[in-house]
C-alpha positions in Angstrom: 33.7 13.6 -47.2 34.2 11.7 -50.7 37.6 10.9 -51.6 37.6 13.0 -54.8 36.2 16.2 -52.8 39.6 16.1 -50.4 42.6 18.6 -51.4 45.4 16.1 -50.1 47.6 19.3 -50.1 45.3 21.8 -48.3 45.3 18.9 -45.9 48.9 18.8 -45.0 49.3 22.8 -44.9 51.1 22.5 -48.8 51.3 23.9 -52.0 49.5 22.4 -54.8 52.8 21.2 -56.9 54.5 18.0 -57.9 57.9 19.3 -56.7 57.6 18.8 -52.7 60.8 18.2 -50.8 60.7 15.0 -48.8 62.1 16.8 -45.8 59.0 19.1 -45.4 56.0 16.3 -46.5 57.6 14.4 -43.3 57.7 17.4 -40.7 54.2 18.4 -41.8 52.9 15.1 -41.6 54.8 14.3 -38.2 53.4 17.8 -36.8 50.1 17.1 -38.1 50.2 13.4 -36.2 51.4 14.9 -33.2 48.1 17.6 -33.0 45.9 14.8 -33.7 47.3 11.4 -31.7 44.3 10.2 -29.9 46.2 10.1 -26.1 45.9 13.9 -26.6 42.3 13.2 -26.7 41.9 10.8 -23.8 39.4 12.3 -21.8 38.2 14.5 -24.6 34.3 13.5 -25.3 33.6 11.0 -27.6 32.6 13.3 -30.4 35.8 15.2 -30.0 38.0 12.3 -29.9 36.2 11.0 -32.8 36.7 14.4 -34.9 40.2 13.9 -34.2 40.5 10.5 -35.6 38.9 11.2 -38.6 41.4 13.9 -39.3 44.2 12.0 -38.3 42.8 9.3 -40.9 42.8 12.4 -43.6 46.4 13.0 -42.7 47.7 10.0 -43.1 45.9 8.8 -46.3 47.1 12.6 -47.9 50.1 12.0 -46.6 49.9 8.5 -48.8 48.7 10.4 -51.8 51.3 13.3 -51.8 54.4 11.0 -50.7 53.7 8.9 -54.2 55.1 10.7 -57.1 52.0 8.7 -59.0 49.6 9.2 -56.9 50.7 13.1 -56.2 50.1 13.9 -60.2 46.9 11.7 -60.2 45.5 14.2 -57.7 47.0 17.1 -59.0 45.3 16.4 -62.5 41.9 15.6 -60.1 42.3 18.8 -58.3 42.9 21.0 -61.8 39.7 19.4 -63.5 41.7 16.7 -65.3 40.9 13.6 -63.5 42.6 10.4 -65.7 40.0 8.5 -65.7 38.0 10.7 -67.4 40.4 11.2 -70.4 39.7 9.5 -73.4 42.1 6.9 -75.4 42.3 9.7 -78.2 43.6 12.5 -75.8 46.4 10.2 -75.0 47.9 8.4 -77.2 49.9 10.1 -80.0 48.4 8.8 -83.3 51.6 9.2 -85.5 53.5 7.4 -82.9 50.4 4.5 -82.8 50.9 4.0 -86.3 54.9 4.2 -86.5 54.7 1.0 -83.8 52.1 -0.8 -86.3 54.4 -0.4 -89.1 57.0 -1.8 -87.0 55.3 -4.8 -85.9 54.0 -5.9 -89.4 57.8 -5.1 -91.0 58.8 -7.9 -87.9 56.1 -10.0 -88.5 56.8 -10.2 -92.4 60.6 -10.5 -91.7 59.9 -13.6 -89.5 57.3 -15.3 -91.8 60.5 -14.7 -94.3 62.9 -16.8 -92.8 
C-alpha cells in the first residue's frame, strides 16, 4: 500500500483530529501490538504470519505518525486534500507581513551603514 494511501488514524481504531490524548494513542497501539506480535503467529503459515507483520509494521509507523504533533497535522492536511507539499509559496506566506520584514531589514541595514 503507498504511504500516502494509508489513514494512520483508521489504522489505530481513532478519530481523525489533532487533539488525541496520549493515554488512549498508547492503549490502542499496545492493544493493536499485542493482536499482531508474531509468537501469536508461530505456527501460523507463512502467508498468515507474514499478513501479520505487515500490519504490525502499519501500526507501528501510524503509531509514529499520530504520536508527532508534526507529523499528525502533516497527515491530517494529506488525508483532507491539503497535502503541504503541494501548497504553493503564495498560499503561505502572508504578503503584508513579507514586506513589513523587508522594510525592517533595509531600515537595519541603512542604520548600520550609518554608523
Amino acid at each position: 500500500v503507498n504511504e500516502n494511501e494509508l489513514d494512520h488514524f483508521r489504522i489505530l481504531g481513532l478519530e481523525q483530529t489533532f487533539t488525541i490524548p496520549q493515554n488512549e494513542l498508547k492503549a490502542k497501539y499496545k492493544h493493536l501490538m499485542k493482536e499482531f506480535h508474531p509468537d501469536r503467529y508461530a505456527t501460523a503459515t507463512k502467508e498468515v504470519s507474514d499478513q501479520k507483520a505487515s500490519m504490525a509494521t502499519d501500526v507501528t509507523r501510524a503509531y509514529g505518525v499520530v504520536g508527532d504533533p508534526l507529523l499528525r497535522a502533516l497527515h491530517l492536511l494529506e488525508l483532507h486534500g491539503t497535502p503541504i507539499e503541494e501548497l504553493n509559496d503564495q498560499s503561505i506566506i502572508d504578503h503584508a507581513l513579507l514586506f513589513e520584514v523587508m522594510e525592517i531589514r533595509e531600515e537595519i541595514e541603512d542604520a548600520s551603514s550609518d554608523e
